[in-house]
Predicted model as a PDB file, atoms N, CA, C, CB and O in Angstrom, pLDDT in the B-factor column:
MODEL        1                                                                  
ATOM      1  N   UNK A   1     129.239 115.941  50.681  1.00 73.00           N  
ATOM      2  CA  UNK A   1     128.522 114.703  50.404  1.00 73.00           C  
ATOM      3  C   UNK A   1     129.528 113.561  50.275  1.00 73.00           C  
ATOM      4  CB  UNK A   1     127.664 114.834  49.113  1.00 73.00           C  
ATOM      5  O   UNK A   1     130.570 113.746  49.646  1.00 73.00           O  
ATOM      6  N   UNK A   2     129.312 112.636  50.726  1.00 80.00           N  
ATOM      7  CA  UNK A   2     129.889 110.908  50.526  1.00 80.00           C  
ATOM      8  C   UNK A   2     129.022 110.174  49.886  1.00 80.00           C  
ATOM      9  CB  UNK A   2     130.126 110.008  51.880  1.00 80.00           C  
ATOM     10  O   UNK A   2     127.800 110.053  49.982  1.00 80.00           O  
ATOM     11  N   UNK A   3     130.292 109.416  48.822  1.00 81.00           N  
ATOM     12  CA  UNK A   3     129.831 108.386  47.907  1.00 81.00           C  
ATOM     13  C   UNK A   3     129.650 106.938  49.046  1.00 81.00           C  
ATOM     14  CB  UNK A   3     131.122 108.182  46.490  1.00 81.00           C  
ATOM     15  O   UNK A   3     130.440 106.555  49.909  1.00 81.00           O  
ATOM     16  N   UNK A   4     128.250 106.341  48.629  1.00 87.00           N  
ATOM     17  CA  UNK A   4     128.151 105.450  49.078  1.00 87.00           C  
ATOM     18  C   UNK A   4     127.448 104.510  48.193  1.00 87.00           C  
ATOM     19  CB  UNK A   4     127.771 105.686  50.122  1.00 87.00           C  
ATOM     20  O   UNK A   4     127.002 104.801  47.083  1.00 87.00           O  
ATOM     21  N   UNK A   5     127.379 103.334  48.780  1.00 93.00           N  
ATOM     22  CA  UNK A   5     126.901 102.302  48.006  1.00 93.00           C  
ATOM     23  C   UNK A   5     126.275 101.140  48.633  1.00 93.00           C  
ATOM     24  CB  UNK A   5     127.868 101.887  47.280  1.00 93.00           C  
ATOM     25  O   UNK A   5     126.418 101.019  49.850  1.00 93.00           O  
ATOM     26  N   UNK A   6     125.498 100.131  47.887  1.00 95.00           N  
ATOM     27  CA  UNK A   6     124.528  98.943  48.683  1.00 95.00           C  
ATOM     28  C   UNK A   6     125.122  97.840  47.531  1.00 95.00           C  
ATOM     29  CB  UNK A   6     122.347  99.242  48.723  1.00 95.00           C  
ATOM     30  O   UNK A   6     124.391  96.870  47.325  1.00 95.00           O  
ATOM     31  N   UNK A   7     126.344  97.915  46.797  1.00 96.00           N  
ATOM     32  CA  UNK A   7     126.902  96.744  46.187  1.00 96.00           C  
ATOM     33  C   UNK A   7     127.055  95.345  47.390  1.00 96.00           C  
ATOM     34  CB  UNK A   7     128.455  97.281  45.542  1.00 96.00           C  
ATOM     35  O   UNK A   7     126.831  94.141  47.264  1.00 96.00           O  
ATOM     36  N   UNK A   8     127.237  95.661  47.828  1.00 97.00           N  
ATOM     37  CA  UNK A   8     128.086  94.516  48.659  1.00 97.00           C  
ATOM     38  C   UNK A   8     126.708  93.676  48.887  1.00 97.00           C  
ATOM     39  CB  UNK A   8     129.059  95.099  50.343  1.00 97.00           C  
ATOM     40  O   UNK A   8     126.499  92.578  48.371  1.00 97.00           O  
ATOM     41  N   UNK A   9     125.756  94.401  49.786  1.00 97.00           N  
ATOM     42  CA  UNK A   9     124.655  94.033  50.097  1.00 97.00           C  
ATOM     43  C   UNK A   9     124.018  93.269  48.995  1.00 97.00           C  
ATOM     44  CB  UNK A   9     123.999  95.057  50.516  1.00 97.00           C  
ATOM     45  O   UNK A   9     123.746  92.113  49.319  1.00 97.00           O  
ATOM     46  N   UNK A  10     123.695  93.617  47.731  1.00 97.00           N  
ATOM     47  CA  UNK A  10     122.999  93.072  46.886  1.00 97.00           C  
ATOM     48  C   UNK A  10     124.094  92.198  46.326  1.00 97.00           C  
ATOM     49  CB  UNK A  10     122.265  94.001  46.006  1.00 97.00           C  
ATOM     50  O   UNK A  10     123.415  91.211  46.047  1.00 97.00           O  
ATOM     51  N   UNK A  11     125.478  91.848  45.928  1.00 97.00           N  
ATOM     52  CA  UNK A  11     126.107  90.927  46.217  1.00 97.00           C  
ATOM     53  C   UNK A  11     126.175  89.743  46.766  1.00 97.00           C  
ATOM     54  CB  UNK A  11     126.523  91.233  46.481  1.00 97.00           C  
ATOM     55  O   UNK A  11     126.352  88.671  46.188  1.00 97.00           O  
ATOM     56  N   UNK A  12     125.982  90.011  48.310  1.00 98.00           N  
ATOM     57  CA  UNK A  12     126.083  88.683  48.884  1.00 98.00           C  
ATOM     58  C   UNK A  12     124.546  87.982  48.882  1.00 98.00           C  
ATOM     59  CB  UNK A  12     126.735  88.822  50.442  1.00 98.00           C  
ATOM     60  O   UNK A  12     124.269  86.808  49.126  1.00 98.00           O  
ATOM     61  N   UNK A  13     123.636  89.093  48.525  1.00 97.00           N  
ATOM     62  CA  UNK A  13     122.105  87.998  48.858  1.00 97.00           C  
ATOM     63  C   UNK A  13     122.115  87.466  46.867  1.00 97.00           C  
ATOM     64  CB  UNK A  13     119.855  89.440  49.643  1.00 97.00           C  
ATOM     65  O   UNK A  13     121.211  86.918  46.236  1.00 97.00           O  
ATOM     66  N   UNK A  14     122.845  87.702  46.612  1.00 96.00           N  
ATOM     67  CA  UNK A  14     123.425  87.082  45.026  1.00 96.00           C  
ATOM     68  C   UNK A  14     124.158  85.819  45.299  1.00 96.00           C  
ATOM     69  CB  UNK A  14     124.623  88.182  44.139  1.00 96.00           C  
ATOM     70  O   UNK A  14     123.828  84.817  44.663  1.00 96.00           O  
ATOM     71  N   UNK A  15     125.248  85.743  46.292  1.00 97.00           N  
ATOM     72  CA  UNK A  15     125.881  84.635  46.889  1.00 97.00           C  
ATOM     73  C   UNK A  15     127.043  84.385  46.040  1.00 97.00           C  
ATOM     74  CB  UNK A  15     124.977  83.425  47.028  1.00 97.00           C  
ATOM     75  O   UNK A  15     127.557  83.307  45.745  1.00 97.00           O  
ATOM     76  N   UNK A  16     127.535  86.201  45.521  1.00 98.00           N  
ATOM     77  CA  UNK A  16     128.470  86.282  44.410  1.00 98.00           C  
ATOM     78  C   UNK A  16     129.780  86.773  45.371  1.00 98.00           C  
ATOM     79  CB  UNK A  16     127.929  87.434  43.054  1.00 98.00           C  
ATOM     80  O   UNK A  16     129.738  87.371  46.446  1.00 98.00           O  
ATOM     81  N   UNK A  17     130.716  86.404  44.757  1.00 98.00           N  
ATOM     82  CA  UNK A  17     132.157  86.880  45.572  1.00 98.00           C  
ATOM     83  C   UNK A  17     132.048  87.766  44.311  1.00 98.00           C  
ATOM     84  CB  UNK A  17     133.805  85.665  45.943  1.00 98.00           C  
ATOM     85  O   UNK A  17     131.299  87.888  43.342  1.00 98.00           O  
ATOM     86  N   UNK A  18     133.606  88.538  45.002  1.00 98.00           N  
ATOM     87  CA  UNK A  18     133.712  89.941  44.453  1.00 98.00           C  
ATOM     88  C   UNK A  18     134.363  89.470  43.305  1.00 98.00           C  
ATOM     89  CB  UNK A  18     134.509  91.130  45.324  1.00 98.00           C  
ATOM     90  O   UNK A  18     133.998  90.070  42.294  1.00 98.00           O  
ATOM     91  N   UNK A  19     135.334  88.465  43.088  1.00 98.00           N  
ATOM     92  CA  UNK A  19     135.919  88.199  41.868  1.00 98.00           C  
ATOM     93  C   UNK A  19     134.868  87.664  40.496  1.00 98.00           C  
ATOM     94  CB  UNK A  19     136.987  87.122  42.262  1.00 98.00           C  
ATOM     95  O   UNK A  19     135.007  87.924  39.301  1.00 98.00           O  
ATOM     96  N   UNK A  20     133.932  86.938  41.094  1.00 98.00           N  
ATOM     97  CA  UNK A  20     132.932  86.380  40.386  1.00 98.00           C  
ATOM     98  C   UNK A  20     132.148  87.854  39.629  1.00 98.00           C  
ATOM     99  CB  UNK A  20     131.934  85.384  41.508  1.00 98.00           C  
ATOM    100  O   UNK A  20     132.036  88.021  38.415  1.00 98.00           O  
ATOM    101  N   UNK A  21     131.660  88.830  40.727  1.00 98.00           N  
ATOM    102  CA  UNK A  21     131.355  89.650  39.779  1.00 98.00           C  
ATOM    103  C   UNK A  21     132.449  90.766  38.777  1.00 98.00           C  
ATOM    104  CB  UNK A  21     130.454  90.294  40.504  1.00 98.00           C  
ATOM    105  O   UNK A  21     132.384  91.211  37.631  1.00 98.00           O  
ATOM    106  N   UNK A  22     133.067  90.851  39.501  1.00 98.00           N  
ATOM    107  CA  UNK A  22     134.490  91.503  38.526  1.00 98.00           C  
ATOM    108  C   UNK A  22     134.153  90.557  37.066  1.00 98.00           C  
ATOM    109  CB  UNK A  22     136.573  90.981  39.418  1.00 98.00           C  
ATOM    110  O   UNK A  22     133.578  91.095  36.119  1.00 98.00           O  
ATOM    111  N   UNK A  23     134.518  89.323  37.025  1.00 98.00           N  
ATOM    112  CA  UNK A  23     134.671  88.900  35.731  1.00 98.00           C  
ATOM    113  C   UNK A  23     133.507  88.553  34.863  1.00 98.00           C  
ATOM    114  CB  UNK A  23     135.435  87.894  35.782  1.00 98.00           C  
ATOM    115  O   UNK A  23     133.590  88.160  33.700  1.00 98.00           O  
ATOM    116  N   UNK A  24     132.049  88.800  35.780  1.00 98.00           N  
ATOM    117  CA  UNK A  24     131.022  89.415  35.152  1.00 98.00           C  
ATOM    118  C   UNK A  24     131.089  90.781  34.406  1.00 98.00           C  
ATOM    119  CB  UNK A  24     130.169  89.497  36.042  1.00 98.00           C  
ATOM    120  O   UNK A  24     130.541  90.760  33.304  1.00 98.00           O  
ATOM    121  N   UNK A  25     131.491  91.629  34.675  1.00 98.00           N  
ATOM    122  CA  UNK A  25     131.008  93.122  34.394  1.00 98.00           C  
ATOM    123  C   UNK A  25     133.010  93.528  33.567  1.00 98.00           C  
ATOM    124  CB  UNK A  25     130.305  94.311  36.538  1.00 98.00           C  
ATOM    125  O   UNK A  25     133.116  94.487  32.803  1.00 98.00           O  
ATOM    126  N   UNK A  26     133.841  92.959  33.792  1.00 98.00           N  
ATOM    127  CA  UNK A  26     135.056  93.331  33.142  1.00 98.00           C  
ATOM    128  C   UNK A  26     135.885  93.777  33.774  1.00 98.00           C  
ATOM    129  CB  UNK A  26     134.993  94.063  32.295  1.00 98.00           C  
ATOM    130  O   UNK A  26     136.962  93.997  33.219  1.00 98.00           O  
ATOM    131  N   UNK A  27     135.729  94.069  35.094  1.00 97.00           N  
ATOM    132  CA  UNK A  27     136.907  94.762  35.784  1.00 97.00           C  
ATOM    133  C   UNK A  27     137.793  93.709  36.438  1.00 97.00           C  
ATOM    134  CB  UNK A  27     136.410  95.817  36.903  1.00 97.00           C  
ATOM    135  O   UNK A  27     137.922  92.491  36.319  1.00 97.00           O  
ATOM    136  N   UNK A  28     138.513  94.940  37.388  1.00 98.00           N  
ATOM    137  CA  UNK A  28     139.299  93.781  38.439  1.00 98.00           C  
ATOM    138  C   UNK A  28     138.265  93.668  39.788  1.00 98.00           C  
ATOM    139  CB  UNK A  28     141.146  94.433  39.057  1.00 98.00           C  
ATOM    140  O   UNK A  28     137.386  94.435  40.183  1.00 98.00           O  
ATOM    141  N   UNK A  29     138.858  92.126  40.418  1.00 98.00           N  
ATOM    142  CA  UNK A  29     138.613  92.365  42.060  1.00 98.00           C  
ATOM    143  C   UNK A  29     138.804  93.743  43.054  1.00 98.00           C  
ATOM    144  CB  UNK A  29     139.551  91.431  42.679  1.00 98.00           C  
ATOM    145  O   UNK A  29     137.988  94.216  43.845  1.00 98.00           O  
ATOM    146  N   UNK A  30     139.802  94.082  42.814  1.00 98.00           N  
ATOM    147  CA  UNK A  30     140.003  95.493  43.415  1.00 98.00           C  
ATOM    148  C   UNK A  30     139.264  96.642  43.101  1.00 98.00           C  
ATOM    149  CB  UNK A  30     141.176  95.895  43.183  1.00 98.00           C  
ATOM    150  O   UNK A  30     138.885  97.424  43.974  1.00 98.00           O  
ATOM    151  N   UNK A  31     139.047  96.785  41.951  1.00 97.00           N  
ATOM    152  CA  UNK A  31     138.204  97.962  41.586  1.00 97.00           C  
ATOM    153  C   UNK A  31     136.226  97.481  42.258  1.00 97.00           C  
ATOM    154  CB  UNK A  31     138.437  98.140  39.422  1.00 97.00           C  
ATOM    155  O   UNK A  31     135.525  98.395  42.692  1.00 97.00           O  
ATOM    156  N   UNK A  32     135.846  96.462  42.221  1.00 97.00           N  
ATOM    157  CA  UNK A  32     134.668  95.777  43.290  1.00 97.00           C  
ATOM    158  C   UNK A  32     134.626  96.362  44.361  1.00 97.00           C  
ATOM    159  CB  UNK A  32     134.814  94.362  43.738  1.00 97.00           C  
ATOM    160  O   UNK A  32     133.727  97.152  44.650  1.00 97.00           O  
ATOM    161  N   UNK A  33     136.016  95.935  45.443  1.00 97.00           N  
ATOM    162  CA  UNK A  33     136.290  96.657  46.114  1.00 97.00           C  
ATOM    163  C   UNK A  33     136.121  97.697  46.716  1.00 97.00           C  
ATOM    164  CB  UNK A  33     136.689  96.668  45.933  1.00 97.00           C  
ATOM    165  O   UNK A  33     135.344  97.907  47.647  1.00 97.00           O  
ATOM    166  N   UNK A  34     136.959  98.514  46.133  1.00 95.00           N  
ATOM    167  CA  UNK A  34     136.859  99.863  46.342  1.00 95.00           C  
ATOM    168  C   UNK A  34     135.605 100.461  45.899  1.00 95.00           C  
ATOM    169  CB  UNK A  34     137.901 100.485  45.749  1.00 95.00           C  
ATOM    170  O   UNK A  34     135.499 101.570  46.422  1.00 95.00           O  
ATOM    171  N   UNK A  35     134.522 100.158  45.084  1.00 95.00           N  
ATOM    172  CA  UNK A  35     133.470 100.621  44.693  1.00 95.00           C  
ATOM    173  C   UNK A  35     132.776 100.397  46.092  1.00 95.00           C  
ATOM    174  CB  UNK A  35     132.922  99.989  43.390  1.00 95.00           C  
ATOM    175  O   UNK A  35     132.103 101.304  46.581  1.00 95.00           O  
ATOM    176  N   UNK A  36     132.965  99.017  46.825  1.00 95.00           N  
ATOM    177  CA  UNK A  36     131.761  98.393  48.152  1.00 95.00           C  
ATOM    178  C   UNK A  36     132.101  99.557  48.400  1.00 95.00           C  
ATOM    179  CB  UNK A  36     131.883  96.973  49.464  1.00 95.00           C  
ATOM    180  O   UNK A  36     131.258 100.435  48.214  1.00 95.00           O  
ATOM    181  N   UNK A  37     133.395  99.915  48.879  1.00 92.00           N  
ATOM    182  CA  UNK A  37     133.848 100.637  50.208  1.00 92.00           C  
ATOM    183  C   UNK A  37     133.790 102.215  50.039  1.00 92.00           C  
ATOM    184  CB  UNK A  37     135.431 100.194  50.611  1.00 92.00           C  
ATOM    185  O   UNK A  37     134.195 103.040  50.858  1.00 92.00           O  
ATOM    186  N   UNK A  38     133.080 102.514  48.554  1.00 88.00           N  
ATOM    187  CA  UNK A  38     132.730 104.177  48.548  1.00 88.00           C  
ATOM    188  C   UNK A  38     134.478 104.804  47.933  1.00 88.00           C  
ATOM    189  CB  UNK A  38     132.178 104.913  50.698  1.00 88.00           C  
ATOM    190  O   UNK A  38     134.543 106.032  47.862  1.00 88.00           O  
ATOM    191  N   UNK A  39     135.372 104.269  47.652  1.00 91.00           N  
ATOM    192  CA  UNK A  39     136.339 104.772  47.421  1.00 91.00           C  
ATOM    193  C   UNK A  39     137.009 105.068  46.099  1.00 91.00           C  
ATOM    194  CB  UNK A  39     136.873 104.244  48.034  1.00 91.00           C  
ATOM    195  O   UNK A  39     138.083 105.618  45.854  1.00 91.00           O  
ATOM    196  N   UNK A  40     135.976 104.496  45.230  1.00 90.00           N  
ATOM    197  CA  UNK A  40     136.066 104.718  43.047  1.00 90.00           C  
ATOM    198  C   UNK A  40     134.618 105.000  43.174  1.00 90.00           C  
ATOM    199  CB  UNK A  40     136.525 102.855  41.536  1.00 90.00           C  
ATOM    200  O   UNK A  40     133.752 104.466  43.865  1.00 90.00           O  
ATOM    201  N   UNK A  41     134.568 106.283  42.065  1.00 90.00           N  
ATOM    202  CA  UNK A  41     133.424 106.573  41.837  1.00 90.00           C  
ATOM    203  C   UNK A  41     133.207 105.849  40.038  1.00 90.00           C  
ATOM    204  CB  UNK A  41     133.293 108.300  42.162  1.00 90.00           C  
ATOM    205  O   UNK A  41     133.606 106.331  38.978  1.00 90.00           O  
ATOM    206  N   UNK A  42     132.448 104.583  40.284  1.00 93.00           N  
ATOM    207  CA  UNK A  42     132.339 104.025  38.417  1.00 93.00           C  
ATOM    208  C   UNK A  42     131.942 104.833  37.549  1.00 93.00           C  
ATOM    209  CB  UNK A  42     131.332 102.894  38.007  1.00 93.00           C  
ATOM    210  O   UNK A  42     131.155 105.765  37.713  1.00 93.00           O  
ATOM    211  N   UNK A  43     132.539 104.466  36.472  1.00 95.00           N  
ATOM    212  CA  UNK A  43     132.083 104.786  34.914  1.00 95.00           C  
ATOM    213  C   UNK A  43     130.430 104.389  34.869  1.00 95.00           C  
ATOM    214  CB  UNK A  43     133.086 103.693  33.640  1.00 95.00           C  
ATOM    215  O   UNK A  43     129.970 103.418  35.469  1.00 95.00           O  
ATOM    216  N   UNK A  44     129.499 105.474  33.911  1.00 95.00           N  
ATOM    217  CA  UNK A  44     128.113 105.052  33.853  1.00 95.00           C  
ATOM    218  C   UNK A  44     128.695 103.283  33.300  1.00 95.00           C  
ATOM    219  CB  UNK A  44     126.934 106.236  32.547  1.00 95.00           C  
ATOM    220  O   UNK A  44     128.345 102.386  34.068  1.00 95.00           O  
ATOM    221  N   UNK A  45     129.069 103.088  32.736  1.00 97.00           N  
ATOM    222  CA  UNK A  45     129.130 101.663  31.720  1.00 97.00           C  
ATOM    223  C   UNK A  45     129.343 100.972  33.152  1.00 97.00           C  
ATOM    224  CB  UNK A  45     130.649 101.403  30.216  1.00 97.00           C  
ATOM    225  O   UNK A  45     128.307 100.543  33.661  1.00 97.00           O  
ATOM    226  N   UNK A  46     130.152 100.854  33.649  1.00 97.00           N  
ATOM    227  CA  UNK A  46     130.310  99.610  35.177  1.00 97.00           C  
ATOM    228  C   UNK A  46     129.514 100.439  35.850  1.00 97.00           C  
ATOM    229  CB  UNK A  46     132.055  99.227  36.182  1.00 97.00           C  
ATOM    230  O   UNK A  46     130.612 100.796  36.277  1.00 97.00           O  
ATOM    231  N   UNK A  47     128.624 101.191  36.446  1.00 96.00           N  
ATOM    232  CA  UNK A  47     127.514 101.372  37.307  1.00 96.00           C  
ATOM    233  C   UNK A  47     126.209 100.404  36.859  1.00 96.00           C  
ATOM    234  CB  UNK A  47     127.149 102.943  37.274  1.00 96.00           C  
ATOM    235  O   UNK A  47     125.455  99.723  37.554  1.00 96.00           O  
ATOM    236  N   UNK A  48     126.267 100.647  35.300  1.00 97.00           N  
ATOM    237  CA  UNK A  48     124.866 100.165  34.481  1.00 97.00           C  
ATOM    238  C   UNK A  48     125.117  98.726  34.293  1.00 97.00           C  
ATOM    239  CB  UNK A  48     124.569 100.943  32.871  1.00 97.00           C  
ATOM    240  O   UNK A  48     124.156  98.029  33.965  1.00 97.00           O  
ATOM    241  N   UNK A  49     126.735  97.964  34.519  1.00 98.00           N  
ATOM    242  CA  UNK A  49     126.834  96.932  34.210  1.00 98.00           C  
ATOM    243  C   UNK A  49     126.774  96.038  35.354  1.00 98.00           C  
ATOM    244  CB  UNK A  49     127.771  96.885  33.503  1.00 98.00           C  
ATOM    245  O   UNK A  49     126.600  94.826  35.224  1.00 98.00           O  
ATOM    246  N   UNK A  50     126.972  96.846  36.901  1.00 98.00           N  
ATOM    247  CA  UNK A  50     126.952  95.981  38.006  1.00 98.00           C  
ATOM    248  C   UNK A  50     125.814  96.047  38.688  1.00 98.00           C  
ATOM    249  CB  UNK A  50     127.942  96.179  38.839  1.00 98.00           C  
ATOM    250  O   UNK A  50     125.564  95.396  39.703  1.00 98.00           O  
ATOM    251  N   UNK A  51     124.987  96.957  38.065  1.00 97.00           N  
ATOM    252  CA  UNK A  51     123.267  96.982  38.602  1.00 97.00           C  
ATOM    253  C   UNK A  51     122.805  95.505  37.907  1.00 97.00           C  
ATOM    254  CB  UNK A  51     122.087  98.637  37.797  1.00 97.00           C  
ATOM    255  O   UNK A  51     122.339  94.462  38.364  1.00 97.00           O  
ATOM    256  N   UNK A  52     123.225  96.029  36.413  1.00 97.00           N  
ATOM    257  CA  UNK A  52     122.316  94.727  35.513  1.00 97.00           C  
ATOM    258  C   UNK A  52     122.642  93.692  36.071  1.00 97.00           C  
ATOM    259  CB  UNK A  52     122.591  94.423  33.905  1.00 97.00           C  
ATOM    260  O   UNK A  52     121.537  93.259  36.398  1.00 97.00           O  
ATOM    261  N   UNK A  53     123.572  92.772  36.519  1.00 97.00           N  
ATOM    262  CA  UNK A  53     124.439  91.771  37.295  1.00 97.00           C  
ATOM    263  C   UNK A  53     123.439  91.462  38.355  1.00 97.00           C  
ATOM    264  CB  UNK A  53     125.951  92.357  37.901  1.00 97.00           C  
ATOM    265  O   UNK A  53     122.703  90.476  38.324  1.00 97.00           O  
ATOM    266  N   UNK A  54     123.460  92.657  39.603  1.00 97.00           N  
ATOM    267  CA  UNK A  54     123.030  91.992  40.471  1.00 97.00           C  
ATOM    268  C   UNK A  54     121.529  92.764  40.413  1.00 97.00           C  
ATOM    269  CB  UNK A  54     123.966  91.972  41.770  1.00 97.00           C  
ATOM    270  O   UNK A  54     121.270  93.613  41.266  1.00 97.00           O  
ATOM    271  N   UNK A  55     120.744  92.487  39.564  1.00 97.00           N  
ATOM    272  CA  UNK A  55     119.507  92.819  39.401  1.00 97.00           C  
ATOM    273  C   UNK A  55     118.927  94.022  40.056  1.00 97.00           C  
ATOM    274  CB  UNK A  55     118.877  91.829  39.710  1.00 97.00           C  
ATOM    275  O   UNK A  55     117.835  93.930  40.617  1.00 97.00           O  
ATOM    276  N   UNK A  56     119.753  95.437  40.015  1.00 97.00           N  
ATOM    277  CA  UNK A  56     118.884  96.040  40.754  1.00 97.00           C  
ATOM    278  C   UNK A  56     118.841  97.298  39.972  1.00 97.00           C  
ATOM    279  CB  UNK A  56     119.229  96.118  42.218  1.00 97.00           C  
ATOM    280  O   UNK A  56     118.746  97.036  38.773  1.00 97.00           O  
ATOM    281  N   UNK A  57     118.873  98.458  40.197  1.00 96.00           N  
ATOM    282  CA  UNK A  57     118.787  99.702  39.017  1.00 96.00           C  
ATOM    283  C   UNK A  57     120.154 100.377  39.912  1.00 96.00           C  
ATOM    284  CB  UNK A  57     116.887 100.939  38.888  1.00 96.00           C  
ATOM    285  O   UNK A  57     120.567 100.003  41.009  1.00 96.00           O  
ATOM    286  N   UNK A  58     120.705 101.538  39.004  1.00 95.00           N  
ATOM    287  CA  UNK A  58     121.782 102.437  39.462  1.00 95.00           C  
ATOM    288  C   UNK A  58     121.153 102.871  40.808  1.00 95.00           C  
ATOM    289  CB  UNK A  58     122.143 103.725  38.393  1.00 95.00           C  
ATOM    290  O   UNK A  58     121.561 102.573  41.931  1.00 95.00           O  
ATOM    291  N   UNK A  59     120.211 103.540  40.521  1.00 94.00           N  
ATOM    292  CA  UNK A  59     119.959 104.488  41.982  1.00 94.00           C  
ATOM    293  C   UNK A  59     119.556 103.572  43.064  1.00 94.00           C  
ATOM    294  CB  UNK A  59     118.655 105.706  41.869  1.00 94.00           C  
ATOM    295  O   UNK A  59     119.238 104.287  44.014  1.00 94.00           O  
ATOM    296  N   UNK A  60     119.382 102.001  43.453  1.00 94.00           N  
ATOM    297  CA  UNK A  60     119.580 101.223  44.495  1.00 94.00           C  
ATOM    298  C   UNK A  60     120.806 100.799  45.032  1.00 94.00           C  
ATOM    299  CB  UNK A  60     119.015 100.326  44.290  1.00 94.00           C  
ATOM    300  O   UNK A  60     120.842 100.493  46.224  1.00 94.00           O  
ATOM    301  N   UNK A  61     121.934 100.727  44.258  1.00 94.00           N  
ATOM    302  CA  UNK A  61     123.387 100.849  44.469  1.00 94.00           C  
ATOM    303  C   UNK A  61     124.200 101.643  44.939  1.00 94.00           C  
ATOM    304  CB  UNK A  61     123.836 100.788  43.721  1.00 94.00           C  
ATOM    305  O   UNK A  61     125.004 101.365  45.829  1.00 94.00           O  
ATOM    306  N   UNK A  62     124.056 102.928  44.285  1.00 92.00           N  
ATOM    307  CA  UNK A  62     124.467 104.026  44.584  1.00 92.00           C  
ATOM    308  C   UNK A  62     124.343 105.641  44.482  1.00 92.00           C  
ATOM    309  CB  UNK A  62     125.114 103.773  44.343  1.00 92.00           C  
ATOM    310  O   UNK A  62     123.916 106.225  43.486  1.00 92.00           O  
ATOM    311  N   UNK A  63     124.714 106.166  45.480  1.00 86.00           N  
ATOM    312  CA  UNK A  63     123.661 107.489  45.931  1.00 86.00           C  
ATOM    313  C   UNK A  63     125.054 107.901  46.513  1.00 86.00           C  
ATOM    314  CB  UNK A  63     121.968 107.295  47.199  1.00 86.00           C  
ATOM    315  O   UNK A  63     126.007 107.131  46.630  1.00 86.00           O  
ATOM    316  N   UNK A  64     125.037 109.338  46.892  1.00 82.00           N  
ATOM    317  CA  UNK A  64     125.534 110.333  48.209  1.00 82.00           C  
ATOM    318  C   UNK A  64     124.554 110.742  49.163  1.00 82.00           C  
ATOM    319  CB  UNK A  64     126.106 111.705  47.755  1.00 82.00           C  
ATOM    320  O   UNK A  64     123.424 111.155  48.904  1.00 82.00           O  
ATOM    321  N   UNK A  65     125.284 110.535  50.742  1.00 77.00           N  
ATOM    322  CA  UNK A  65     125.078 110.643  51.658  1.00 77.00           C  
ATOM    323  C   UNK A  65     125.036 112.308  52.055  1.00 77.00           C  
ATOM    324  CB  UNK A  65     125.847 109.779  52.161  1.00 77.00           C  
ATOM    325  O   UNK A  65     124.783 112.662  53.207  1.00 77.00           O  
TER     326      UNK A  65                                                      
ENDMDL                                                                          
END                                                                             
């Protein structure tokens, strides 16, 4: 199975850059990042904190393929 994700997507129809939400939710730009791109699997606390952000629930964000 592959980690994947719909951050980015619900991101940009937010009209949020990645740094903007980083310093929403506490992390870095890079760790954003690597979350779009399937490559950090988040802590429940930044899964639950970058859903709440960009209004959507955990399981619309992210799933395995």
């Amino acid at each position: 199975m592959e980690f994947t994700t719909k951050m980015r997507e619900y991101r940009l129809r937010k009209k949020m850059s990645q740094i903007e939400l980083a310093e929403k939710v506490g992390c870095r730009r890079e760790t954003i990042g690597k979350l779009e791109n399937g490559k950090y699997n988040p802590s429940l606390k930044l899964a639950l904190d970058v859903a709440r952000e960009l209004d959507a629930s955990v399981y619309d964000l992210f799933f395995f393929d």
